[in-house]
C-alpha positions as CSV (number, residue, x, y, z in Angstrom):
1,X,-2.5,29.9,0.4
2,X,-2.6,31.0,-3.2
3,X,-5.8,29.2,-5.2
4,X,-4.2,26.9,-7.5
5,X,-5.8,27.7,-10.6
6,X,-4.2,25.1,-12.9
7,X,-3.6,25.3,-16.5
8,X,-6.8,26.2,-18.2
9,X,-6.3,29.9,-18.8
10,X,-2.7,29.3,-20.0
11,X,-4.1,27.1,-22.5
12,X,-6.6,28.8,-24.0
13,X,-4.5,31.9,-23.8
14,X,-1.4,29.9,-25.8
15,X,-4.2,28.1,-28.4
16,X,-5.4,32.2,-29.6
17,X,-1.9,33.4,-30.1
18,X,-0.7,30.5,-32.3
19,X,-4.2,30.8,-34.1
20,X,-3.8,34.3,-34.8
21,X,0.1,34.0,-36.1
22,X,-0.8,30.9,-38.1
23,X,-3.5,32.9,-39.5
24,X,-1.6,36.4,-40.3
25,X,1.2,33.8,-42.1
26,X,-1.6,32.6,-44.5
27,X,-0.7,29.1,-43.5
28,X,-4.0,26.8,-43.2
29,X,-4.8,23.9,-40.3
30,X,-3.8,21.3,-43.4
31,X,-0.9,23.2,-44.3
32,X,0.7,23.4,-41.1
33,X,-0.1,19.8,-40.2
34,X,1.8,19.0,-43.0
35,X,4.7,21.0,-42.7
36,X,5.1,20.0,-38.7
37,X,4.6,16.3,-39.8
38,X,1.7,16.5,-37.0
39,X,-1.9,15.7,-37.3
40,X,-4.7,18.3,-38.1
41,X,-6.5,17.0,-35.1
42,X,-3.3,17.7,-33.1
43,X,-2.9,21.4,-34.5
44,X,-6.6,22.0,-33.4
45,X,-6.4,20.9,-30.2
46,X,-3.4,23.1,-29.5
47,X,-5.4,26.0,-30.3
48,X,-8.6,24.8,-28.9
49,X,-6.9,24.8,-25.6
50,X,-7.7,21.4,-24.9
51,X,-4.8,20.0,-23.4
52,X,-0.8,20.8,-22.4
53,X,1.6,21.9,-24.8
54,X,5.1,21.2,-25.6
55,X,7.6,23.7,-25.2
56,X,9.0,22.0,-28.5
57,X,5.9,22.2,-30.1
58,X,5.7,25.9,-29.4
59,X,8.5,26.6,-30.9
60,X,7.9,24.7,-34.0
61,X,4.8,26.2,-34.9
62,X,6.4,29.7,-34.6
63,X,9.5,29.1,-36.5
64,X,7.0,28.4,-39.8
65,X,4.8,31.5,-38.8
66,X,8.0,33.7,-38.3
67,X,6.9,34.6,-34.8
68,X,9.5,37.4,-33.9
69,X,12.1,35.6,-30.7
70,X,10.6,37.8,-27.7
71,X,6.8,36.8,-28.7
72,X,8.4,33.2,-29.2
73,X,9.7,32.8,-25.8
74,X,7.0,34.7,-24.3
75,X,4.8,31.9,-25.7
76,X,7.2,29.2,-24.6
77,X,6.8,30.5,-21.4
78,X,2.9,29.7,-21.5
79,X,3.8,26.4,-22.6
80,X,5.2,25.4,-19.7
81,X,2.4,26.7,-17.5
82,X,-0.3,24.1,-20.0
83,X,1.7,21.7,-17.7
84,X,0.5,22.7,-14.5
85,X,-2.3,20.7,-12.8
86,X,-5.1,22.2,-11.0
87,X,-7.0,20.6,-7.8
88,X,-9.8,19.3,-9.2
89,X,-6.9,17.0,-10.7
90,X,-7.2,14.7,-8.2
91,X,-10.5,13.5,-7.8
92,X,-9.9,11.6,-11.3
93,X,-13.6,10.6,-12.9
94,X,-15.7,12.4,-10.5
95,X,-14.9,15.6,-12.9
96,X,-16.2,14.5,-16.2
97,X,-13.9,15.9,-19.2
98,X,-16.4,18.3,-20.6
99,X,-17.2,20.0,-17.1
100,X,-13.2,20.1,-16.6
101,X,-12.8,22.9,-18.5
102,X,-15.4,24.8,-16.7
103,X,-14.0,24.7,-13.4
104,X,-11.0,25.9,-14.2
105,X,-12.2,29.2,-15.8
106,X,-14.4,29.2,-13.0
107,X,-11.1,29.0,-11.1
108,X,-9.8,31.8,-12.9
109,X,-12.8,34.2,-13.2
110,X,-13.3,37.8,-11.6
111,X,-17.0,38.1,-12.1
112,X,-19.3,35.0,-12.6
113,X,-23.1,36.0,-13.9
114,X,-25.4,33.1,-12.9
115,X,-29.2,32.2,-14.2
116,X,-30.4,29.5,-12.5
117,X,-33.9,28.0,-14.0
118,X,-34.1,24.7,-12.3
119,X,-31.4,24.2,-9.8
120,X,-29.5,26.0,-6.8
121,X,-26.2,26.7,-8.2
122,X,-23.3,24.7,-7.7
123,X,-20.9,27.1,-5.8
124,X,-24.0,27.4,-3.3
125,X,-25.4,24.3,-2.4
126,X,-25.2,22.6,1.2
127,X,-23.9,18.7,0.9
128,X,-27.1,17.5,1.4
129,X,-28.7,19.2,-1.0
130,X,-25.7,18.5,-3.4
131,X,-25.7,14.3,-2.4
132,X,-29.4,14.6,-3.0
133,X,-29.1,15.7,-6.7
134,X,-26.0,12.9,-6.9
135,X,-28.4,10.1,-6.2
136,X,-30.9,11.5,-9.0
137,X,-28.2,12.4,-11.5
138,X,-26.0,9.5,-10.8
139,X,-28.4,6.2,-9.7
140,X,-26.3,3.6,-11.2
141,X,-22.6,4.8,-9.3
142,X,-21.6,3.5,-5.8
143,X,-22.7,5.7,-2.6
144,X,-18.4,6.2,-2.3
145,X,-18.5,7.8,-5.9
146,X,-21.3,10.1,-5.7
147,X,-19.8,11.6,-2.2
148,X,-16.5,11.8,-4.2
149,X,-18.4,14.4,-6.7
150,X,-20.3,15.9,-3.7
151,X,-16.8,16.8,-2.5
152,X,-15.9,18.6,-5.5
153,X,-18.5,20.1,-5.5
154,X,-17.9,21.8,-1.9
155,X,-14.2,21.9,-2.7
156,X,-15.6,24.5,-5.5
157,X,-17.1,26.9,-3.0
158,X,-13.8,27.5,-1.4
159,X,-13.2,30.3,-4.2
160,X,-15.9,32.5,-2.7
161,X,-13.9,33.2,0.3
162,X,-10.7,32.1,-0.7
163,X,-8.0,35.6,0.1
164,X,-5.3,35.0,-2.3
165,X,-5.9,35.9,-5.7
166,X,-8.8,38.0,-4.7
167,X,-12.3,36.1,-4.7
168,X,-14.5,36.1,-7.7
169,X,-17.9,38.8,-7.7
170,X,-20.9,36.1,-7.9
171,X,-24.3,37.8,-9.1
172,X,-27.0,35.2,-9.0
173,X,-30.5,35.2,-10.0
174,X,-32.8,32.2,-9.4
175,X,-36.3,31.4,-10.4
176,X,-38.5,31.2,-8.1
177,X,-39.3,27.5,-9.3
178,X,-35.4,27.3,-7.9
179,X,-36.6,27.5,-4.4
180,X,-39.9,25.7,-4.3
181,X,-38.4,22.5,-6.6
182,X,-37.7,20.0,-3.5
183,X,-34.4,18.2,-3.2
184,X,-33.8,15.8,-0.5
185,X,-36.7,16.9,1.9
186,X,-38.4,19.2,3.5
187,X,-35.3,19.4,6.0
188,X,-33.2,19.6,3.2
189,X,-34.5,22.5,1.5
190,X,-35.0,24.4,5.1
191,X,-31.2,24.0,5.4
192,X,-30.1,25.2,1.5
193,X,-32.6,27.7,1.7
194,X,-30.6,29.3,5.1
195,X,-27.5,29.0,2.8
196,X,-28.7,31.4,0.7
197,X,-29.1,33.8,3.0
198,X,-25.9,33.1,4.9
199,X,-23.7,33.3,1.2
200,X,-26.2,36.6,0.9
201,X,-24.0,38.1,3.3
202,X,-20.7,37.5,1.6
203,X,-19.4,40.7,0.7
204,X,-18.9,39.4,-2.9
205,X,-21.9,37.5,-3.3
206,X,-25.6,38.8,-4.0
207,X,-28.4,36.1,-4.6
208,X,-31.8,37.8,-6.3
209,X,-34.9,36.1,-7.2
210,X,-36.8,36.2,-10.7
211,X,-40.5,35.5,-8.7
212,X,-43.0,34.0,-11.4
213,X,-45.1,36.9,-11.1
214,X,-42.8,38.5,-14.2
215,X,-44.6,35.9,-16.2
216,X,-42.8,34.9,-19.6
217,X,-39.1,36.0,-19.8
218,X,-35.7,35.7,-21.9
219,X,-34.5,33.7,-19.5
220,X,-37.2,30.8,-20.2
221,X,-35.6,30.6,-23.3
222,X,-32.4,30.6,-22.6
223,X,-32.0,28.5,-19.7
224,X,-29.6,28.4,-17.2
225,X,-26.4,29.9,-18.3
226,X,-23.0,31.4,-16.4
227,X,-21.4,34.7,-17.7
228,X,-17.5,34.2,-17.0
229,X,-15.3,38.1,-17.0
230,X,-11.7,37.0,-16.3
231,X,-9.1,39.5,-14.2
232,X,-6.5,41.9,-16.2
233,X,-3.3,40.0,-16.8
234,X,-0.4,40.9,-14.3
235,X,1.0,44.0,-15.5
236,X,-1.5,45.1,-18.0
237,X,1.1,43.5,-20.4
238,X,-1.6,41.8,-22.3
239,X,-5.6,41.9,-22.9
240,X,-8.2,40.0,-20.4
241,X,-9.0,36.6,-21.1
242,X,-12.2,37.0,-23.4
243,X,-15.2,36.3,-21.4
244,X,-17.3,33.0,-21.8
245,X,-20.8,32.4,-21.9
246,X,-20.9,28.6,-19.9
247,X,-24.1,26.3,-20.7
248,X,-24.5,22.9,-19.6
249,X,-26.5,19.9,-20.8
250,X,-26.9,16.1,-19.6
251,X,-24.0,15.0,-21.2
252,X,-22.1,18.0,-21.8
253,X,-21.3,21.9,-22.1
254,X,-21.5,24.5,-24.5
255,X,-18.6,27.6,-24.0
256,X,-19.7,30.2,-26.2
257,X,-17.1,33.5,-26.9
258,X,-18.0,34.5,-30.1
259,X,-19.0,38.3,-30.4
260,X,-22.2,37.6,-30.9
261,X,-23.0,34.6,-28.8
262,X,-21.6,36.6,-25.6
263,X,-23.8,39.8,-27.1
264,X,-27.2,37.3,-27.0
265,X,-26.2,36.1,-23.3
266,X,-25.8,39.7,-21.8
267,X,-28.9,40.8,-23.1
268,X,-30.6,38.0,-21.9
269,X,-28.9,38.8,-18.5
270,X,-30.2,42.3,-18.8
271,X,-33.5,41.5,-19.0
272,X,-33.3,39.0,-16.1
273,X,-31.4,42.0,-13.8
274,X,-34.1,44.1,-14.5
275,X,-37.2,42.0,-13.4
276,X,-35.8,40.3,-10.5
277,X,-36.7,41.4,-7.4
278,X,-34.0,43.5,-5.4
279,X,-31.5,42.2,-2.8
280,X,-34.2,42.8,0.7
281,X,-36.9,41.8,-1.7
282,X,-35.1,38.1,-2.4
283,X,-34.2,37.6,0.9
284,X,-37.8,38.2,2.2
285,X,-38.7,35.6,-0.5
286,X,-36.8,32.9,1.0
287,X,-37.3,33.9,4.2
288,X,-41.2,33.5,3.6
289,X,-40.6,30.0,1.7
290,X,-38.7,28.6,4.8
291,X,-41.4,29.6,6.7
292,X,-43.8,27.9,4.7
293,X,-41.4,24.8,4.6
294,X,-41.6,24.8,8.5
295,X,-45.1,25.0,9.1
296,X,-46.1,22.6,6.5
């Protein structure tokens, strides 16, 4: 079956072109909000991409930027898909609203670029390991809720070896601190640690370690951050979606697409490519750390 990807690309793909046309018209955010009779806040979110649009709406805003009728229906057309509703839909609260956005470009996504500083990443963790983190990052929530976001979590990992569209390319590179930083137990690790090498294997999927015998490094700075690279449109009728540098807090998430914010992010990502060890050379790593683990 087909991975429902939802509306998130649509959105943000709808939210540039009426930017753009509002701006070539010379027609400011105030402006417009004033000719439409809507709010500015309304206007902003439309191009922001932050929720559905109305095929009404749509055709409003380009009948006062005298958008020409094919680019006007094309964009009526993306309208319709804002509506659509991807599965993460349905486990309500257990995706907050700022981390909603991420999994649907993660959804969408044809390369993901992965630093990991602290954590095992998301789309790679075992439950256990994942309902371990839950009860840390979530104490005050109901055993029923954090399982709830455990299963999202899982439901996530589906895309690595989903057929239809074609699976995203996931290049990660953890610290070292990554694999020694104990979550749930010693059997806990032992068992996340064997995930690594078992997603390892995934034709799509290559897991590298930064060891902290590089000492200092850009990615210290930086912390963990996500490079998103989106798929050609169908057709080659129209340009990628713009890739987005992804960066997560305790209570929310930076998406960065700027020029120069993604330019800072892929050269810290070159510099972490270069002084991580090489595939074998990771996998002997963990290999050596479960060991440890086991004879502890």
């Amino acid at each position: 079956m087909t991975e429902d990807v939802g509306s998130t690309v649509p959105r943000r793909q709808l939210g540039r072109l009426l930017r753009q046309f509002r701006t070539e018209a010379g027609v400011t955010l105030d402006a417009a909000a004033e000719a439409l009779e809507y709010s500015r806040q309304k206007i902003w979110r439309i191009e922001s991409g932050l929720g559905p649009v109305r095929v009404l709406d749509v055709k409003a805003m380009c009948e006062l930027y005298h958008v020409s009728p094919e680019m006007t229906e094309a964009m009526r057309g993306l309208a319709a898909e804002t509506k659509s509703k991807g599965w993460w839909h349905a486990y309500g609260d257990a995706v907050p609203s700022w981390f909603e956005l991420y999994v649907g470009l993660e959804s969408a996504a044809a390369h993901l670029r992965q630093y990991e500083e602290t954590l095992i990443p998301g789309l790679l963790q075992t439950r256990q390991y994942s309902l371990g983190l839950a009860r840390l990052d979530r104490p005050s929530v109901s055993e029923d809720e954090r399982e709830r976001a455990v299963e999202v979590r899982l439901q996530r990992q589906g895309l690595l070896t989903r057929r239809l569209p074609q699976p995203p390319q996931l290049d990660a590179i953890l610290s070292e601190a990554v694999l020694r930083r104990s979550v749930g137990g010693r059997g806990v690790m032992m068992g996340q640690l064997s995930r690594l090498l078992e997603a390892a294997e995934l034709p799509n999927v290559t897991v590298r370690v930064l060891p902290f015998a590089v000492g200092p490094h850009s990615g210290a700075v930086a912390g963990s951050f996500v490079i998103l690279d989106f798929p050609a449109t169908k057709g080659g009728r129209a340009a990628p979606e713009p890739s987005v540098a992804y960066s997560e807090s305790l209570t929310g998430a930076l998406y960065l697409d700027k020029p120069d914010e993604l330019a800072a992010y892929r050269g810290a990502w070159k510099s972490l490519d270069a002084l991580a060890l090489d595939e074998a050379q990771s996998t002997d790593m963990i290999k050596t750390i479960i060991g440890e683990l086991r004879h502890d």
